[in-house]
N, C-alpha and C positions, 0 to 999 in steps of 0.2 A: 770333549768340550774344554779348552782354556779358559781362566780368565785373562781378558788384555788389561796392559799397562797403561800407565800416563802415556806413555811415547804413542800409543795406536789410537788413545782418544785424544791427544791434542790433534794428533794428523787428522782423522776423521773429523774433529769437530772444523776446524779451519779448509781443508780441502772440500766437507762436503755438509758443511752447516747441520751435523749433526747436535750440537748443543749450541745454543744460542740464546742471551748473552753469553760468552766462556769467559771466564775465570783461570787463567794459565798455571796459576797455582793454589795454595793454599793461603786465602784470606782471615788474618783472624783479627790480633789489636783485640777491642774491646767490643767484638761481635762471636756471637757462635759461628765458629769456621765454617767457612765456604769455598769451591773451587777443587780444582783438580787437586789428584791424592793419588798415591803411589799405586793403585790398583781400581781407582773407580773414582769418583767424582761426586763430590757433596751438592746439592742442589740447595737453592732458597727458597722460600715459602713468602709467594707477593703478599700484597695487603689486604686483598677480597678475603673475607671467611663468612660461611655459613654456618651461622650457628645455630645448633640442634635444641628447639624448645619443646616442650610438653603442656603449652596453654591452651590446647584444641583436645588434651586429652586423648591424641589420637592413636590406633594402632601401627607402629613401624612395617609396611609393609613392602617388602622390594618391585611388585609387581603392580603396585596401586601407589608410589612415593608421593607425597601431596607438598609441593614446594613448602605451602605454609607450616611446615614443620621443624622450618629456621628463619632465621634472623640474619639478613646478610647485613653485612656492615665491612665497609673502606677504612681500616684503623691499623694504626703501625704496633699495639700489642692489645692483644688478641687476649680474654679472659675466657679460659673453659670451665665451665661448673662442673660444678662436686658430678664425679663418677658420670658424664655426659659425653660428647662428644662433638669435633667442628670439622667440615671440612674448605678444606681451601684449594688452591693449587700454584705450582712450583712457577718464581719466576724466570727459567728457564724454558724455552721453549726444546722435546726432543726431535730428532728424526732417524730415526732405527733404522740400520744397515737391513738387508733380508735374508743374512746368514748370523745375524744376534740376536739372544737374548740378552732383557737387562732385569735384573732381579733389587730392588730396591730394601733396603735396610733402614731403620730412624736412629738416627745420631745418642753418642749413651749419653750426651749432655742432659737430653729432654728425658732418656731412657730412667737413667738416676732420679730423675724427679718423678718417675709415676706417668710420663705421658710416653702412651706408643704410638710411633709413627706407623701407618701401614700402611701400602700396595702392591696391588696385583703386578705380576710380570708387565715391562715394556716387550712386546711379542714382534718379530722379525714384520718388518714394514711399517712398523705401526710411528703417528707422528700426532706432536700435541702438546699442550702445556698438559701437566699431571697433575691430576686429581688427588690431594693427600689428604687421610682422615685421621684425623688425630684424636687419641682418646683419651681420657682423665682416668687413671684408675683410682687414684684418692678420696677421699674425703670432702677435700678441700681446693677450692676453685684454683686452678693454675694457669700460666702466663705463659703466651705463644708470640716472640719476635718475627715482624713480619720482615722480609731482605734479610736474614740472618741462615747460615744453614740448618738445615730437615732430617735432611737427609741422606744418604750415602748411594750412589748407583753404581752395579756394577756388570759389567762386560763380561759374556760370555759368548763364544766363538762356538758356534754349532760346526759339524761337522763337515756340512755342506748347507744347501739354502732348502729351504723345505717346500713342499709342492707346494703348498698356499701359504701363502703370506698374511697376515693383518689386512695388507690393504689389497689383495686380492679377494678376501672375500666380504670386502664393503665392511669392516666389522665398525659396531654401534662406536665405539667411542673415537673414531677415527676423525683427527683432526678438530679436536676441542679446545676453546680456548678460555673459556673459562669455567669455575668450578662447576661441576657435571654432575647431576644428581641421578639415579641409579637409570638405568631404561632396560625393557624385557624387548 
């Protein structure tokens, strides 16, 4: 397994609208950088966030998730509470080759501060706006830029294509567009 460079996701992204908007380089000025990077590709985080409340007192369950368990709100910075959690998703659209994986990482911008970005594997086939959950490990409420970057993705070249793909076997999150609360 390799990871590929700027050179094989600019060509993918343009030859085969694998990322979409693209970003040809790294955008910064007076935003958290965004756009293409020497080995993976920083994604943004649109302005949708759901945010995670506890005024229903309810149990966190993944197999019973009860929408009303956040707060969605259209807002260009995002306030997460003390030691809680938001989720949103990237304004980049992906669409996964079916010989890669992409392994996603959160920017040390946010890292420094206490907030970790996480998610699962982009899996060979698989296509969507991403689902990013952000967490607060602090004390104290922290500030999430919306169109600024997230996150980092990065390309891995499997060895060959694998008997099933993401969207060979119909999998749940396939083709979401916006932020996606858990499904069994």
């Amino acid at each position: 397994m390799s990871v590929l460079s700027d050179k094989w996701i600019r060509k993918m992204s343009k030859e085969q609208d694998m990322i979409s908007p693209f970003e040809e380089k790294q955008v910064r000025g007076k935003s958290i950088s965004y756009g293409l990077s020497s080995f993976g590709y920083d994604a943004r985080v649109s302005n949708e966030f759901k945010i995670f409340t506890n005024v229903n007192s309810e149990i966190v369950d993944p197999k019973n998730f009860k929408p009303t368990n956040f707060v969605t709100k259209n807002i260009y910075e995002c306030i997460i509470p003390p030691n809680s959690f938001v989720l949103a998703r990237t304004v980049e659209k992906f669409k996964i080759p079916n010989d890669v994986l992409v392994i996603c990482l959160g920017k040390s911008t946010y890292a420094r501060c206490g907030i970790i970005v996480n998610v699962t594997p982009l899996e060979p086939g698989w296509e969507g706006y991403v689902t990013l959950e952000f967490s607060n490990t602090t004390p104290l409420p922290a500030k999430i830029y919306a169109n600024e970057g997230v996150a980092q993705f990065i390309f891995l070249k499997g060895n060959e294509k694998p008997e099933v793909t993401y969207a060979d076997r119909n999998g749940k999150y396939m083709g979401q567009t916006g932020v996606t609360l858990p499904k069994v």
